[in-house]
C-alpha positions in Angstrom: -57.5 -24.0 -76.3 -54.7 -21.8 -75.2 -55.5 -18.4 -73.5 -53.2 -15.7 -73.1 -54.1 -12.5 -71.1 -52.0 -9.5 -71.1 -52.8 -6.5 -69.0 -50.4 -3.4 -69.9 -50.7 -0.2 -67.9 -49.1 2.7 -70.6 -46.9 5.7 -69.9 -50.0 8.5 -70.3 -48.1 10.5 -72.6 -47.7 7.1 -75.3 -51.2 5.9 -75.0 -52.8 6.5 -78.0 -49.3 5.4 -79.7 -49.5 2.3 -78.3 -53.4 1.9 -78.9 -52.3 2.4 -82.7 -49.1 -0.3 -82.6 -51.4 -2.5 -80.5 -54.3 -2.7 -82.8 -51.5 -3.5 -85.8 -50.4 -5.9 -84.6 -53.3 -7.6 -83.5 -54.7 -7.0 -87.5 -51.8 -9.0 -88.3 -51.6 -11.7 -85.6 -55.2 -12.8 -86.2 -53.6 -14.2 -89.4 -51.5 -16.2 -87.9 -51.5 -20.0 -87.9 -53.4 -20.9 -84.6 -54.4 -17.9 -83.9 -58.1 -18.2 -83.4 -58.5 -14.4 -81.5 -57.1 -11.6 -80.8 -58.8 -8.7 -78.7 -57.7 -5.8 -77.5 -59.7 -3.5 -75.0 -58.7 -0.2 -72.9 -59.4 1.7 -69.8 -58.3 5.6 -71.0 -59.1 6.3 -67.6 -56.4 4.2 -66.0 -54.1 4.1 -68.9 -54.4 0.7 -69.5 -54.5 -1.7 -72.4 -55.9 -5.7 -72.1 -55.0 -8.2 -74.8 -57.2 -11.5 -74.7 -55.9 -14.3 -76.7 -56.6 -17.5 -77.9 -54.5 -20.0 -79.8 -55.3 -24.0 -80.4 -51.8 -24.8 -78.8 -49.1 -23.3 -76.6 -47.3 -24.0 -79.4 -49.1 -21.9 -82.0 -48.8 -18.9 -79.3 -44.9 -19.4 -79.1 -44.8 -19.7 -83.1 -46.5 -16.5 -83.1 -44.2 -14.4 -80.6 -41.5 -15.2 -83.1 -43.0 -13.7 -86.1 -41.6 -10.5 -87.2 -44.7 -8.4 -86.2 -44.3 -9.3 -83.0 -40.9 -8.5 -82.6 -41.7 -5.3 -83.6 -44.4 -4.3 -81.3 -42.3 -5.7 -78.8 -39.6 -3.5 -79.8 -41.7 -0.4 -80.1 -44.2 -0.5 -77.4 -41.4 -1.5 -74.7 -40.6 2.5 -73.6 -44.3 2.5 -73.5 -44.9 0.3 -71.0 -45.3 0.7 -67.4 -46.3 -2.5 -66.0 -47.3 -5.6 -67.9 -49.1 -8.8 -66.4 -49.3 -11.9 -68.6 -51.6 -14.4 -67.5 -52.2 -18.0 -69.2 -55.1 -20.2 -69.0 -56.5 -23.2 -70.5 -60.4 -22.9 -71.6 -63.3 -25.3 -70.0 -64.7 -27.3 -71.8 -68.6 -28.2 -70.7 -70.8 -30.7 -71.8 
């Protein structure tokens, strides 16, 4: 499995805009191919948004930044944003 983790901190004034585009486009994204999850939790007290995400393949994760609802939330959260961290992992499996 491919994780992805994203930890945004939003501009105060935009946060409940961005909560709005962010849950979207996650609706939309968890139709993708590959896309096995997409979570999105928040911290109003620190204005900050975390996107936890899991695809089968890196692949499948690319595909996905391509599609067109991406490209818009990318679009219209980017004045939003005041920091963003992206963080990939690969999940354990146990036996």
């Amino acid at each position: 499995m491919y994780v992805v983790t994203v930890t945004f901190t939003i501009d105060p004034e935009s946060f409940e805009s961005f909560i709005k585009l962010a849950q979207e486009n996650a609706d939309i994204a968890k139709d993708d191919p590959g896309c096995l999850q997409f979570d999105i939790c928040w911290n109003d007290k620190d204005n900050q948004v975390f996107f936890y995400e899991l695809y089968g393949s890196e692949e499948e994760f690319n595909a996905c930044l391509q599609t067109e609802h991406a490209l818009i939330f990318d679009q219209k959260a980017e004045p939003m944003i005041e920091e963003k961290i992206s963080k990939i992992f690969s999940q354990i499996h146990m036996a």
